[in-house]
N, CA, C, O and CB atoms as a CASP TS submission, in Angstrom:
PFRMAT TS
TARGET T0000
AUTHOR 0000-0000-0000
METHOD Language model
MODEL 1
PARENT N/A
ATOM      1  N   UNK     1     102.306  75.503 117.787  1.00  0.00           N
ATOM      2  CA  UNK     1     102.777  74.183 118.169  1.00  0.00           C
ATOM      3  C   UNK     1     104.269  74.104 117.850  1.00  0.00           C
ATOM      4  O   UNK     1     104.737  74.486 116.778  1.00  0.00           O
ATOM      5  CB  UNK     1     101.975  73.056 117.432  1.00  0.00           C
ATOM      6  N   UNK     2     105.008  73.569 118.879  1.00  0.00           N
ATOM      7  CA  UNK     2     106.276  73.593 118.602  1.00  0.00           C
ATOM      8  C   UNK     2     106.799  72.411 118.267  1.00  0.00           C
ATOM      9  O   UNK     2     106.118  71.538 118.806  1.00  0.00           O
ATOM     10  CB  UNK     2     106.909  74.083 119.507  1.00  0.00           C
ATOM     11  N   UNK     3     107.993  71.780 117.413  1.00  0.00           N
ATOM     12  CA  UNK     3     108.318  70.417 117.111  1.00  0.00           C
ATOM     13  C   UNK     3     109.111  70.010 118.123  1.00  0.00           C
ATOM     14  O   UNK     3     109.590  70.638 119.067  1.00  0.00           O
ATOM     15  CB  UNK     3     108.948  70.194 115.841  1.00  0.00           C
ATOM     16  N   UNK     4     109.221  68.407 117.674  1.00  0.00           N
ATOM     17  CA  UNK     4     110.376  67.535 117.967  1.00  0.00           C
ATOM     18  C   UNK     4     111.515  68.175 117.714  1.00  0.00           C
ATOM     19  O   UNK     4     111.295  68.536 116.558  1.00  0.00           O
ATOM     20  CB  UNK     4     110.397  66.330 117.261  1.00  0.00           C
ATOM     21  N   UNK     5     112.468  68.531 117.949  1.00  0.00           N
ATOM     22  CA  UNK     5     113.512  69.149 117.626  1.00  0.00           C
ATOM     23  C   UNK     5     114.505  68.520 116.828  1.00  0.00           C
ATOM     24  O   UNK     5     115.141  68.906 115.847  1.00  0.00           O
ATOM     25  CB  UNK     5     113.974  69.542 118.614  1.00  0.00           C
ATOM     26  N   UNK     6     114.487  67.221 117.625  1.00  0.00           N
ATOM     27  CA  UNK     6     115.711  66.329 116.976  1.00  0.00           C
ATOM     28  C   UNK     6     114.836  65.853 115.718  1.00  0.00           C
ATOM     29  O   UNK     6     115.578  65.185 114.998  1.00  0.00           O
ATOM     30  CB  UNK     6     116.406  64.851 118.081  1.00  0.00           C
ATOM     31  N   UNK     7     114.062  65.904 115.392  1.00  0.00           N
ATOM     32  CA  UNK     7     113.169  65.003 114.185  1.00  0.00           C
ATOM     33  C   UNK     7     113.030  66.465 113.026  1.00  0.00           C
ATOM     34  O   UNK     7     113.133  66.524 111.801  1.00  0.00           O
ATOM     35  CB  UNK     7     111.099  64.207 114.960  1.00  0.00           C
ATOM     36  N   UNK     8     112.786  67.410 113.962  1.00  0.00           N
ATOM     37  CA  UNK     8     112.938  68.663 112.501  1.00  0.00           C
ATOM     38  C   UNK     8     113.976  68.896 112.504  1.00  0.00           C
ATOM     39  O   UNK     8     114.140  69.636 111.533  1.00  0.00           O
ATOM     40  CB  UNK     8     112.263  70.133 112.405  1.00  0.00           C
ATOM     41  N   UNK     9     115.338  68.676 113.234  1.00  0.00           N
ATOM     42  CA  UNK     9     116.211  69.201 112.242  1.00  0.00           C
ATOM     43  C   UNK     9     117.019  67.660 111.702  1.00  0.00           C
ATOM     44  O   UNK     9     118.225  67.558 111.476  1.00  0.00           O
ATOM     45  CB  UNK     9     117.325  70.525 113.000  1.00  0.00           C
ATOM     46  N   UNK    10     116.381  66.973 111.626  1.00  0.00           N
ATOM     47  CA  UNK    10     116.799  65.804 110.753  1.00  0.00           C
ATOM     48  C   UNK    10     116.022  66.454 109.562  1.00  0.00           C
ATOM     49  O   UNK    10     116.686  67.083 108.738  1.00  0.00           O
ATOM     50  CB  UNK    10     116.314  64.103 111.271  1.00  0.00           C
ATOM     51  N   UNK    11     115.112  66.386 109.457  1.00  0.00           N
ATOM     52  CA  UNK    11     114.015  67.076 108.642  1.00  0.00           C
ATOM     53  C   UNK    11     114.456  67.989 107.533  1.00  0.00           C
ATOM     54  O   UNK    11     114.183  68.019 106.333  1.00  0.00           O
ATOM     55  CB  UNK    11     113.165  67.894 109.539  1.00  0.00           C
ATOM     56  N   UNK    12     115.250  68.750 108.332  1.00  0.00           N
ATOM     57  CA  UNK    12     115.497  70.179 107.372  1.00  0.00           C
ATOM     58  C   UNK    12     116.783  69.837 106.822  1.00  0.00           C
ATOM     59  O   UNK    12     116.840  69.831 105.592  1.00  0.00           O
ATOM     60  CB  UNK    12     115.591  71.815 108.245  1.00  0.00           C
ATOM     61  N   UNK    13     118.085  69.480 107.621  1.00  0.00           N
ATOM     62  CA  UNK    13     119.305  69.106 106.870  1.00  0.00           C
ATOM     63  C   UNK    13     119.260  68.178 105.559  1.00  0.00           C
ATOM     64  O   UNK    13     120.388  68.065 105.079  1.00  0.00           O
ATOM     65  CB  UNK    13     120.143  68.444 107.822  1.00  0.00           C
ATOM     66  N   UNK    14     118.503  67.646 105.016  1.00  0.00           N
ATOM     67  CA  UNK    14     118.402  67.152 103.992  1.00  0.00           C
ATOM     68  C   UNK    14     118.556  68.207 102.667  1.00  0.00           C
ATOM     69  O   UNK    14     118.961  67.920 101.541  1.00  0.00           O
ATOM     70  CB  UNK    14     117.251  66.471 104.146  1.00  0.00           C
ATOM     71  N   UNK    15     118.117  69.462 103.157  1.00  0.00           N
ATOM     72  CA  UNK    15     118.275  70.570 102.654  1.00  0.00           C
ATOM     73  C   UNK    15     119.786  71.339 103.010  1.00  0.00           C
ATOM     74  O   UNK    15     120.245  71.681 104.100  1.00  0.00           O
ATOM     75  CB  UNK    15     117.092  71.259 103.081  1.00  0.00           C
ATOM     76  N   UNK    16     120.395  71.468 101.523  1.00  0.00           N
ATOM     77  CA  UNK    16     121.712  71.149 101.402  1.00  0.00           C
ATOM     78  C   UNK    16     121.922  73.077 101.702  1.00  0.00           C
ATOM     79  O   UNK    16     123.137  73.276 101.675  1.00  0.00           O
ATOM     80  CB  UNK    16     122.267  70.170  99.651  1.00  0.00           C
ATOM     81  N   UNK    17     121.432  73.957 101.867  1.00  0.00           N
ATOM     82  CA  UNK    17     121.302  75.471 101.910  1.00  0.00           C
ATOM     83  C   UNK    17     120.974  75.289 103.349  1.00  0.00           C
ATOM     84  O   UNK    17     121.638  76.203 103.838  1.00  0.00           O
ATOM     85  CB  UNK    17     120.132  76.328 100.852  1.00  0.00           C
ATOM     86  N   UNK    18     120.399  74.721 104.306  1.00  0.00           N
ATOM     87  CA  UNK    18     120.382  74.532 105.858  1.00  0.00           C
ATOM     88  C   UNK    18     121.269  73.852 106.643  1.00  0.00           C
ATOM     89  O   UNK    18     121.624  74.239 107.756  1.00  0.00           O
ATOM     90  CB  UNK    18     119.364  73.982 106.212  1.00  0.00           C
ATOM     91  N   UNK    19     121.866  72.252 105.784  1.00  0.00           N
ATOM     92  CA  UNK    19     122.693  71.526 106.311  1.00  0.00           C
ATOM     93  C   UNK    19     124.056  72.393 106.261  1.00  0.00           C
ATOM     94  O   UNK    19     125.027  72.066 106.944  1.00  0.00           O
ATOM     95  CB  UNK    19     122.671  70.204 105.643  1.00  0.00           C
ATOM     96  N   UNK    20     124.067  73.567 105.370  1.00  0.00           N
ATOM     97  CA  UNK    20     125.448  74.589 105.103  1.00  0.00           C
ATOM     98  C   UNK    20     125.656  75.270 106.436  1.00  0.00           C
ATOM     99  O   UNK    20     126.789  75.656 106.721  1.00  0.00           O
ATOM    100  CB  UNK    20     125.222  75.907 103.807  1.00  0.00           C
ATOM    101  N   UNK    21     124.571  75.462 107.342  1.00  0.00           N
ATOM    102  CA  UNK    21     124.474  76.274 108.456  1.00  0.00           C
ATOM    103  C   UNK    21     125.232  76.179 109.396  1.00  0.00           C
ATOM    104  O   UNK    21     125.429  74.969 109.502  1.00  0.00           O
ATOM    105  CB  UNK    21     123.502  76.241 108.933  1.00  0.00           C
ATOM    106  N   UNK    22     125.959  76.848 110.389  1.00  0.00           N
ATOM    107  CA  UNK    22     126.631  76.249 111.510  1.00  0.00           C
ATOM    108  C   UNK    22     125.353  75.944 112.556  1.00  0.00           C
ATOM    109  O   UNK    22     124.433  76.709 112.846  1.00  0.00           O
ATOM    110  CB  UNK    22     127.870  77.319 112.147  1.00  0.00           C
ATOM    111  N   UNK    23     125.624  74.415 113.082  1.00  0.00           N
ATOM    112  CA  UNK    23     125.006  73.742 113.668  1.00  0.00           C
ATOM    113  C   UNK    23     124.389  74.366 114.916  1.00  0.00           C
ATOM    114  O   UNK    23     123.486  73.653 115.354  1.00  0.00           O
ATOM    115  CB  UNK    23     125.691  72.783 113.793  1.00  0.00           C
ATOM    116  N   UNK    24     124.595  75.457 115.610  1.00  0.00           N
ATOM    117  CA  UNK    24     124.062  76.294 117.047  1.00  0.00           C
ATOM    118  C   UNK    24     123.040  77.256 115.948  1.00  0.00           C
ATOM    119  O   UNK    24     122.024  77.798 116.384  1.00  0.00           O
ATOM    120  CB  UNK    24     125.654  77.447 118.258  1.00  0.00           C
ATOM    121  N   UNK    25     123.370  77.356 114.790  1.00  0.00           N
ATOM    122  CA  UNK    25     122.044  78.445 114.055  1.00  0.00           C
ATOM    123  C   UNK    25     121.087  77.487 113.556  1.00  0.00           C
ATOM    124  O   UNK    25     119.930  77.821 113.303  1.00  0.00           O
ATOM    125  CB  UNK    25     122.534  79.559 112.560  1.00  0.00           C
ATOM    126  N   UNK    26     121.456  76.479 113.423  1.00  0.00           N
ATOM    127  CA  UNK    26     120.398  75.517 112.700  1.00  0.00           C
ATOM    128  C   UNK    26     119.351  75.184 114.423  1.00  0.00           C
ATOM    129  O   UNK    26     118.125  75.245 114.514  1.00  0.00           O
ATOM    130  CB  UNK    26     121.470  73.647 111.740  1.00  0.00           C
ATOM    131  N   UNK    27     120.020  74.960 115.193  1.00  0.00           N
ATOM    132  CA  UNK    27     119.499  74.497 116.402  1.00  0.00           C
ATOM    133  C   UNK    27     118.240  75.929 117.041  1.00  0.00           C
ATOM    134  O   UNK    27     117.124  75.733 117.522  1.00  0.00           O
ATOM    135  CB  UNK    27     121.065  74.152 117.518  1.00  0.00           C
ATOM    136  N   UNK    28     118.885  77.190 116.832  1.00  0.00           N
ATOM    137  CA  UNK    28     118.165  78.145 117.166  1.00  0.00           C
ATOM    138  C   UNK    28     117.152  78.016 116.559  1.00  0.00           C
ATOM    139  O   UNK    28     116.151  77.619 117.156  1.00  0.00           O
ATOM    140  CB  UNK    28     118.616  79.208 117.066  1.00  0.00           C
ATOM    141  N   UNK    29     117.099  78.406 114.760  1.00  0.00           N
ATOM    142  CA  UNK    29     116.063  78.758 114.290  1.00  0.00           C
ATOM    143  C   UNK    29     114.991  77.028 114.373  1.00  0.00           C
ATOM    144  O   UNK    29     113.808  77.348 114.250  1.00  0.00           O
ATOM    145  CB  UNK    29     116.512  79.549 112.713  1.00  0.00           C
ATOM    146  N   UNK    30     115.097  75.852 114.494  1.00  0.00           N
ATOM    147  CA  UNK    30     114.478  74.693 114.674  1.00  0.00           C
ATOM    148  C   UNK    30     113.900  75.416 116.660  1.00  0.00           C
ATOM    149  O   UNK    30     112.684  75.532 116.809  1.00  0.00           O
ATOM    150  CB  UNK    30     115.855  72.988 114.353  1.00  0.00           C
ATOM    151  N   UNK    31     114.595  75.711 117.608  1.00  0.00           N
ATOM    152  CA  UNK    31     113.759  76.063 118.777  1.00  0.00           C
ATOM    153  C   UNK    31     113.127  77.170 118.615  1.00  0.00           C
ATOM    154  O   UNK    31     112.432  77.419 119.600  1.00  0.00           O
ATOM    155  CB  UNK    31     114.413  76.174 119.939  1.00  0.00           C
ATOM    156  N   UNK    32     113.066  77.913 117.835  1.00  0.00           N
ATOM    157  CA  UNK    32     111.946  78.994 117.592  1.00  0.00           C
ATOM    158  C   UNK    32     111.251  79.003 116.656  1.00  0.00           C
ATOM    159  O   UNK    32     110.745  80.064 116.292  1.00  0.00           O
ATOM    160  CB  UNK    32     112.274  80.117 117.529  1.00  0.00           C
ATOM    161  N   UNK    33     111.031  77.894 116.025  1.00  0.00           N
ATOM    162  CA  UNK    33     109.801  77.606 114.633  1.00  0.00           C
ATOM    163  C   UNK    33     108.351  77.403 115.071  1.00  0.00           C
ATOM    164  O   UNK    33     108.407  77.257 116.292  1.00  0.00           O
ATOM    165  CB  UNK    33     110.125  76.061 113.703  1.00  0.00           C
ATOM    166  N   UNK    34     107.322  77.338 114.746  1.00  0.00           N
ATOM    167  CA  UNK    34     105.868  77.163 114.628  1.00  0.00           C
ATOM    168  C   UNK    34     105.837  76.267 113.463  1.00  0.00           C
ATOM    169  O   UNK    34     106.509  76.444 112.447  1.00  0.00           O
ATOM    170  CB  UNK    34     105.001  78.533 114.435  1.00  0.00           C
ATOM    171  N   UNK    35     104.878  75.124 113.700  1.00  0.00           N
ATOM    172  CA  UNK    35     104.609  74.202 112.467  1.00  0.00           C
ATOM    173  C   UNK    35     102.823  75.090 111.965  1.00  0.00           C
ATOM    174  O   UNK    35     101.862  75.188 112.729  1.00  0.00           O
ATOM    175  CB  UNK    35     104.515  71.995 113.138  1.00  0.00           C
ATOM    176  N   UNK    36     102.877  75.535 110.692  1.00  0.00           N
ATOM    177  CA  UNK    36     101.576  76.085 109.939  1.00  0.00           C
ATOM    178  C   UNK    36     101.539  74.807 109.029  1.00  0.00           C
ATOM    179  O   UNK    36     102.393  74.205 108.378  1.00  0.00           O
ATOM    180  CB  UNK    36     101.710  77.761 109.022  1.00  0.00           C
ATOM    181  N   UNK    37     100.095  74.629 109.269  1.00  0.00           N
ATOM    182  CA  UNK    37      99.524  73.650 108.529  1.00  0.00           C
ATOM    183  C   UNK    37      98.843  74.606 107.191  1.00  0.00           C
ATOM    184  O   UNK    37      97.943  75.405 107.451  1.00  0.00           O
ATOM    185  CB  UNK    37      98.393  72.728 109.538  1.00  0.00           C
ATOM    186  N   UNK    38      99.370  74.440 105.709  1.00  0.00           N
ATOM    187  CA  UNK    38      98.407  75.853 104.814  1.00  0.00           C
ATOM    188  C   UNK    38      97.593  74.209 103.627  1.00  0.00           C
ATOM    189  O   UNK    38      98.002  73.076 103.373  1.00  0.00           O
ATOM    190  CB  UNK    38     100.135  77.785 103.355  1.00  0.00           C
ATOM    191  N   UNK    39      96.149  75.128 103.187  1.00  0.00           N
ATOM    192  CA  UNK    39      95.499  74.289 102.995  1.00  0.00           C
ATOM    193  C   UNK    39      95.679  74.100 101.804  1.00  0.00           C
ATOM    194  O   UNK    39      96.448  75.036 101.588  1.00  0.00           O
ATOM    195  CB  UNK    39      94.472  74.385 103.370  1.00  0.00           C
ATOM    196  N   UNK    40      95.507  73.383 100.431  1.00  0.00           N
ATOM    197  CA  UNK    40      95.777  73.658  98.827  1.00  0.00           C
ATOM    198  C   UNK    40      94.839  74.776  98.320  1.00  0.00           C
ATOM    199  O   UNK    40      93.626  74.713  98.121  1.00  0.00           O
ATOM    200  CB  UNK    40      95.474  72.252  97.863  1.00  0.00           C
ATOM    201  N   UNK    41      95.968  76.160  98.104  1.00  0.00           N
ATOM    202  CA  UNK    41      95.030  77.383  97.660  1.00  0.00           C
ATOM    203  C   UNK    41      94.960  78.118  98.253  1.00  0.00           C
ATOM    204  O   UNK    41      94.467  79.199  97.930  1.00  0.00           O
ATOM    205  CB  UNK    41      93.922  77.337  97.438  1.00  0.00           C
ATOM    206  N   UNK    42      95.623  77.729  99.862  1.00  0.00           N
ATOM    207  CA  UNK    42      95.630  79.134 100.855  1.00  0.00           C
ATOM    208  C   UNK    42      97.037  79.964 100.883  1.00  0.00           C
ATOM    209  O   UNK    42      98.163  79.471 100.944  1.00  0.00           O
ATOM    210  CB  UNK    42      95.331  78.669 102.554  1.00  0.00           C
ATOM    211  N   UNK    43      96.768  81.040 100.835  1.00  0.00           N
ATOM    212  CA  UNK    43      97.865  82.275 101.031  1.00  0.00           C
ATOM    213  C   UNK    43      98.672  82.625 102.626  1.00  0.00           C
ATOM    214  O   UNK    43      98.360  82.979 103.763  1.00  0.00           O
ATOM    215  CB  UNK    43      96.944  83.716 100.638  1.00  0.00           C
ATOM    216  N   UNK    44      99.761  82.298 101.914  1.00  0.00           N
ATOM    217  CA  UNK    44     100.629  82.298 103.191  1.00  0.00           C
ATOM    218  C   UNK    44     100.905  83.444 103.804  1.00  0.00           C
ATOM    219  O   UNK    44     100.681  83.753 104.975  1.00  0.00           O
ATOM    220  CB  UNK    44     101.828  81.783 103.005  1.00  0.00           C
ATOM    221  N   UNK    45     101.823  84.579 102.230  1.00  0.00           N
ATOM    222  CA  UNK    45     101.603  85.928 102.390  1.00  0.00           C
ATOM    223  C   UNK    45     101.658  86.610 101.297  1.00  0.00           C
ATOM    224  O   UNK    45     102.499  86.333 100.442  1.00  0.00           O
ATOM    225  CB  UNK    45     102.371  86.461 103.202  1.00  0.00           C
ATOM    226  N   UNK    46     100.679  87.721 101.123  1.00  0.00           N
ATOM    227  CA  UNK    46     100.469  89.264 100.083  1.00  0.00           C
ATOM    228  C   UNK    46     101.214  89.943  99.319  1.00  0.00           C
ATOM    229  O   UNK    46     102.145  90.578  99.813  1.00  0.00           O
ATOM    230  CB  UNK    46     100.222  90.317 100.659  1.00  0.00           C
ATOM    231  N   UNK    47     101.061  89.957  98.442  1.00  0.00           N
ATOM    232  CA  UNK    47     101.876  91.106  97.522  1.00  0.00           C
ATOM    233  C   UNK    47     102.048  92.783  98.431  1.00  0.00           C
ATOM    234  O   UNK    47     101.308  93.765  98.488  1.00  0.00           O
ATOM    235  CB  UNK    47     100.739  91.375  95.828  1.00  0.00           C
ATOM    236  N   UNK    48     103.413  92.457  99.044  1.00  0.00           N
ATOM    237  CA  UNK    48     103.132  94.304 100.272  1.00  0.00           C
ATOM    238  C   UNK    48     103.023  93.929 101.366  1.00  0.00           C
ATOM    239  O   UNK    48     103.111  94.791 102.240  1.00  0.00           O
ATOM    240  CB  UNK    48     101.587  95.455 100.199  1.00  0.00           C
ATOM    241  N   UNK    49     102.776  92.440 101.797  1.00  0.00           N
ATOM    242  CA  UNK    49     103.151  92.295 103.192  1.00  0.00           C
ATOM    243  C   UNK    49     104.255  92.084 103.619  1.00  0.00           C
ATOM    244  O   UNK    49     105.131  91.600 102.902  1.00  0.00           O
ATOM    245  CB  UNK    49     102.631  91.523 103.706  1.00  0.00           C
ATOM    246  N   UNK    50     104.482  92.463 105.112  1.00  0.00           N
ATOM    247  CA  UNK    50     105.874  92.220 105.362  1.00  0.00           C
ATOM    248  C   UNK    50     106.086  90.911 105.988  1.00  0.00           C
ATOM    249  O   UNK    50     105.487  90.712 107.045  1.00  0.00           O
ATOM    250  CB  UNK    50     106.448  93.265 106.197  1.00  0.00           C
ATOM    251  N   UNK    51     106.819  90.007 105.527  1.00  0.00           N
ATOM    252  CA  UNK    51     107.339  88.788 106.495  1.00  0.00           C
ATOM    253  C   UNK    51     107.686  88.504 107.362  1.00  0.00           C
ATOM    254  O   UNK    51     108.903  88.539 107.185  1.00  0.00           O
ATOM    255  CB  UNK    51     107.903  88.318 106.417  1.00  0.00           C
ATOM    256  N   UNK    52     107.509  88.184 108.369  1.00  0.00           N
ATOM    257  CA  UNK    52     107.858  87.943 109.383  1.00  0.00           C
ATOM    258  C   UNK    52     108.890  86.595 110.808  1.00  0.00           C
ATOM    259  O   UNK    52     109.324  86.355 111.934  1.00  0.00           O
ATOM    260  CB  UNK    52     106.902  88.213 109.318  1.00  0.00           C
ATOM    261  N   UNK    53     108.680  86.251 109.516  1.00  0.00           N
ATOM    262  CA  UNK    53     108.817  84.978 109.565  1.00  0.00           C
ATOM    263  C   UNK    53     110.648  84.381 108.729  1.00  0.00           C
ATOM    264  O   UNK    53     111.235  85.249 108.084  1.00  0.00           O
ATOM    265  CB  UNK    53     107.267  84.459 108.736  1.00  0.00           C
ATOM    266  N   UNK    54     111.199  83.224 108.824  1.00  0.00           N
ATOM    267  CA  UNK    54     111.769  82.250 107.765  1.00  0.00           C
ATOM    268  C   UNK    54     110.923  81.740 107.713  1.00  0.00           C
ATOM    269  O   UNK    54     110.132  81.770 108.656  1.00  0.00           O
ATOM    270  CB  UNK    54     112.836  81.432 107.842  1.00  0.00           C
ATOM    271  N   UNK    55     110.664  80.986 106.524  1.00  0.00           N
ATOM    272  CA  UNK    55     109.857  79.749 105.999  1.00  0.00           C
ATOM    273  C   UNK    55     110.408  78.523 105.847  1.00  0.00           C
ATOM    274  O   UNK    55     111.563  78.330 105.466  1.00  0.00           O
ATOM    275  CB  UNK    55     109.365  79.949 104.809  1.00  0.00           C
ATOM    276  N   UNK    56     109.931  78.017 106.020  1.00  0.00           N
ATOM    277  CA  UNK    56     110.413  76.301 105.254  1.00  0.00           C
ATOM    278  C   UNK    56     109.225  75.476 104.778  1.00  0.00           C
ATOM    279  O   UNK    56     108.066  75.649 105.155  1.00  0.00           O
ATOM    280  CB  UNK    56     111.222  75.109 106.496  1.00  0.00           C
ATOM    281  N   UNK    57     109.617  74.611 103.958  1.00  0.00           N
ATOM    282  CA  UNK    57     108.578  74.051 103.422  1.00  0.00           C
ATOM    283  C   UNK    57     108.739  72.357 104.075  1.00  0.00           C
ATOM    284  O   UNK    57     109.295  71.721 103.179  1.00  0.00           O
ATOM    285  CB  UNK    57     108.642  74.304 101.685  1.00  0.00           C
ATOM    286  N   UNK    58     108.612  71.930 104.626  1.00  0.00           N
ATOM    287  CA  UNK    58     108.673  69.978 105.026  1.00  0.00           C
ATOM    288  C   UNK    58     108.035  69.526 103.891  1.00  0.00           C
ATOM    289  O   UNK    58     108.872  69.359 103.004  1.00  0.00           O
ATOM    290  CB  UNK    58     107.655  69.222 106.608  1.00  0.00           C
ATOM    291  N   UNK    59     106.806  69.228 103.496  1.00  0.00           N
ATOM    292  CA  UNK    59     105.903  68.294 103.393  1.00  0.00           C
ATOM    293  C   UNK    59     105.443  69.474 101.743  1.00  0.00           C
ATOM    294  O   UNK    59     105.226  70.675 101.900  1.00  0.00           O
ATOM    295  CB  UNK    59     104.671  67.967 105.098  1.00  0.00           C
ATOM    296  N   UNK    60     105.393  68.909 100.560  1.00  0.00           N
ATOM    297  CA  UNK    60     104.421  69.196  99.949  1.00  0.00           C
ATOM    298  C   UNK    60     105.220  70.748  98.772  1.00  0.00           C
ATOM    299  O   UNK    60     106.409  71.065  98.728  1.00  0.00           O
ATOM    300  CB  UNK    60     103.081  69.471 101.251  1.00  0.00           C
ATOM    301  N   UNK    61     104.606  71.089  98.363  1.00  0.00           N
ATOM    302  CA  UNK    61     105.163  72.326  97.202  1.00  0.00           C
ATOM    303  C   UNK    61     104.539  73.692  97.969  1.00  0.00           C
ATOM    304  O   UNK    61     103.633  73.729  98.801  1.00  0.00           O
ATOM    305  CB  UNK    61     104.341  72.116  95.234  1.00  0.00           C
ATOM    306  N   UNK    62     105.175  74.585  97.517  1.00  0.00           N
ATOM    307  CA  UNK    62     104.627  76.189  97.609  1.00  0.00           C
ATOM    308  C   UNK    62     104.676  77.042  96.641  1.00  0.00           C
ATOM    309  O   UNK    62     105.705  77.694  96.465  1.00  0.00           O
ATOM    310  CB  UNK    62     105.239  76.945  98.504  1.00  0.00           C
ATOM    311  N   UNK    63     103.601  77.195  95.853  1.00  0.00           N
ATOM    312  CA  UNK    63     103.428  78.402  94.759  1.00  0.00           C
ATOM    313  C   UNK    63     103.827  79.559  94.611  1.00  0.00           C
ATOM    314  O   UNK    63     102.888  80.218  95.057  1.00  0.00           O
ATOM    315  CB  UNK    63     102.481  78.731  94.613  1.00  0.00           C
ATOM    316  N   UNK    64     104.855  80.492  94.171  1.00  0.00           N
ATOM    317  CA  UNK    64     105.223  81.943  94.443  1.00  0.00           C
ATOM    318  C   UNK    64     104.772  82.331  93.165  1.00  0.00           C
ATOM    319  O   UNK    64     105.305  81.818  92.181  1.00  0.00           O
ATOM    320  CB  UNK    64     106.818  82.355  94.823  1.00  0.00           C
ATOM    321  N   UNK    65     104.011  83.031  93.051  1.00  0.00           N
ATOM    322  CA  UNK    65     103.549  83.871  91.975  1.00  0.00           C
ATOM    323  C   UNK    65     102.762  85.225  92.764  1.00  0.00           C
ATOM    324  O   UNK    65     102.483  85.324  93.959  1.00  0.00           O
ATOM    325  CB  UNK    65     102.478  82.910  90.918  1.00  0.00           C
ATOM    326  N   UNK    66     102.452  86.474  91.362  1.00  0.00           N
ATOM    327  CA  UNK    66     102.382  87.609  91.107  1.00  0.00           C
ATOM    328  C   UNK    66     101.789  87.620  90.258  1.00  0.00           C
ATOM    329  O   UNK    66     101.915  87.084  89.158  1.00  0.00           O
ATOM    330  CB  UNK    66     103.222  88.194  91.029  1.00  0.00           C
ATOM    331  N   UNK    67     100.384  88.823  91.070  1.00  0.00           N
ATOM    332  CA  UNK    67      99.221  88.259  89.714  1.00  0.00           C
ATOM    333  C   UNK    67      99.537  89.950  89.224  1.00  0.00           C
ATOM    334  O   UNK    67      99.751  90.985  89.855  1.00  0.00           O
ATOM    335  CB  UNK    67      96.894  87.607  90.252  1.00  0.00           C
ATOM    336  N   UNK    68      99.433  89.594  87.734  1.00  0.00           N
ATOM    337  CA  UNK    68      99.715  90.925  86.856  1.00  0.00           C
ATOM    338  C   UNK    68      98.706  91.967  86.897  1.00  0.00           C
ATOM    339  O   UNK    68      97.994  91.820  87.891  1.00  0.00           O
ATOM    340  CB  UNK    68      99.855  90.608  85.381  1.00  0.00           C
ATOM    341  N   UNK    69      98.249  93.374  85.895  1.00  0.00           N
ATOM    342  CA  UNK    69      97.167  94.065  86.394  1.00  0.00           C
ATOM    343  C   UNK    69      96.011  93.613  85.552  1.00  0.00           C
ATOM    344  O   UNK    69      94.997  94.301  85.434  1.00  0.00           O
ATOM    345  CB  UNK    69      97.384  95.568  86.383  1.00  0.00           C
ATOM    346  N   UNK    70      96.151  92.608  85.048  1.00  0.00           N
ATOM    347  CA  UNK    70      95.061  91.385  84.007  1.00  0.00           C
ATOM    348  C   UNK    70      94.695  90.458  84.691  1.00  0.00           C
ATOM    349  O   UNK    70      93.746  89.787  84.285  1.00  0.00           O
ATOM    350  CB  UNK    70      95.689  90.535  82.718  1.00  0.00           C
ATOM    351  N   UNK    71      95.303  90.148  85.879  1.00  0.00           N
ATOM    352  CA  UNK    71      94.770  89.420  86.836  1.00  0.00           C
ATOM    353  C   UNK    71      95.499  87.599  86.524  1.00  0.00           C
ATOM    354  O   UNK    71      95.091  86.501  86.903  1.00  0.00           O
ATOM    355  CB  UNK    71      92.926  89.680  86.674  1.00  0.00           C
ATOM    356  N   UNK    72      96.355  87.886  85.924  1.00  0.00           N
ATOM    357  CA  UNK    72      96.699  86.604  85.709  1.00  0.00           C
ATOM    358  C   UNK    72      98.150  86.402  86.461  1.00  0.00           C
ATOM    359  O   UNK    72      98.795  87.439  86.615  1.00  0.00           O
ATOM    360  CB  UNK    72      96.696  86.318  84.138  1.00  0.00           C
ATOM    361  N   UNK    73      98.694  85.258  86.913  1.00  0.00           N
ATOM    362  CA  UNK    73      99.706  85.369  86.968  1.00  0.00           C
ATOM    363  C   UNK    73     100.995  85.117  86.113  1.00  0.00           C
ATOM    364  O   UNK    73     102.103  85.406  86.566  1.00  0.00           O
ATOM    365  CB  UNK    73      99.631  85.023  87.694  1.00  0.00           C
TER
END
């Protein structure tokens, strides 16, 4: 699903590391985004996977952790 354009990149410039962007790169990467809906507890991506992606976060927190060989993080 693709966004509003003008509403995500209102969205994202609030973010002072995006609003730094020159405005034709901010515009690109907002026309080539996908909105992922992730659920509380679901894995975005793997310890060893490769990314594929930029990320952004809109709405809500994202956990980065590394679980040790004790299994903890």
């Amino acid at each position: 699903m693709t966004h509003g354009m003008p509403a995500l990149l209102e969205a994202l410039t609030v973010n002072a590391w995006f609003a730094a962007l020159p405005q034709d790169l901010r515009v690109r990467m907002v026309a080539g985004s996908i909105r992922l809906h992730l659920q509380s507890g679901e894995t975005l991506l793997r310890r060893g996977g490769t990314p594929d992606a930029w990320y952004g976060v809109l709405r809500g927190v994202v956990r980065v952790s590394i679980l040790g060989k004790d299994g903890r993080s």
